[in-house]
C-alpha positions, 0 to 999 in steps of 0.5 A, spaced: 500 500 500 502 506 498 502 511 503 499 517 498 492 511 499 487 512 505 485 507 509 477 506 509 475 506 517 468 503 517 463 503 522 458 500 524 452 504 527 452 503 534 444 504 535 443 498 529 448 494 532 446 493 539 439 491 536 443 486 532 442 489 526 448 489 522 449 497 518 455 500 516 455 508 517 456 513 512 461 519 512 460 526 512 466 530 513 467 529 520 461 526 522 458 519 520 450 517 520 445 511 519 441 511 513 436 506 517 436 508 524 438 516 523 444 516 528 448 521 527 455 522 531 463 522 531 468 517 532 468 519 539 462 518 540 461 512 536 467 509 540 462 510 547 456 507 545 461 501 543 463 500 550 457 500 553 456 494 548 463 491 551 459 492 557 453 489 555 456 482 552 461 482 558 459 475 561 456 472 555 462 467 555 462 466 562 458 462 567 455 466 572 452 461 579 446 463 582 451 466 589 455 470 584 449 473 580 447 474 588 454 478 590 452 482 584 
């Protein structure tokens, strides 16, 4: 690759994904919007709403007894 050549970074739209709905987000400037859902945000701002679906997904490979569950 060239180093005059852009790297594409695609993002898929939080909103849509956290309800398992796969969508990649466009770009305008600096700013990215869904087409599906009409979220609209920067990277930051995309960047949060992916760790809060970190924290969502935090257990789900891990099995959790009824006294853990109780300590939480």
């Amino acid at each position: 690759m060239a180093s005059s050549e852009k790297t594409l970074v695609k993002f898929r739209c939080p909103v849509c994904f956290s309800r398992e709905t796969d969508v990649v987000l466009c770009q305008k400037g600096s700013e990215y919007y869904c087409v599906k859902c009409s979220f609209a945000g920067n990277r930051a701002h995309i960047w949060s709403m992916y760790g809060d679906l970190q924290r969502k997904y935090k257990w789900m490979l891990n099995r959790v007894t009824m006294e853990q569950q109780d300590a939480l």
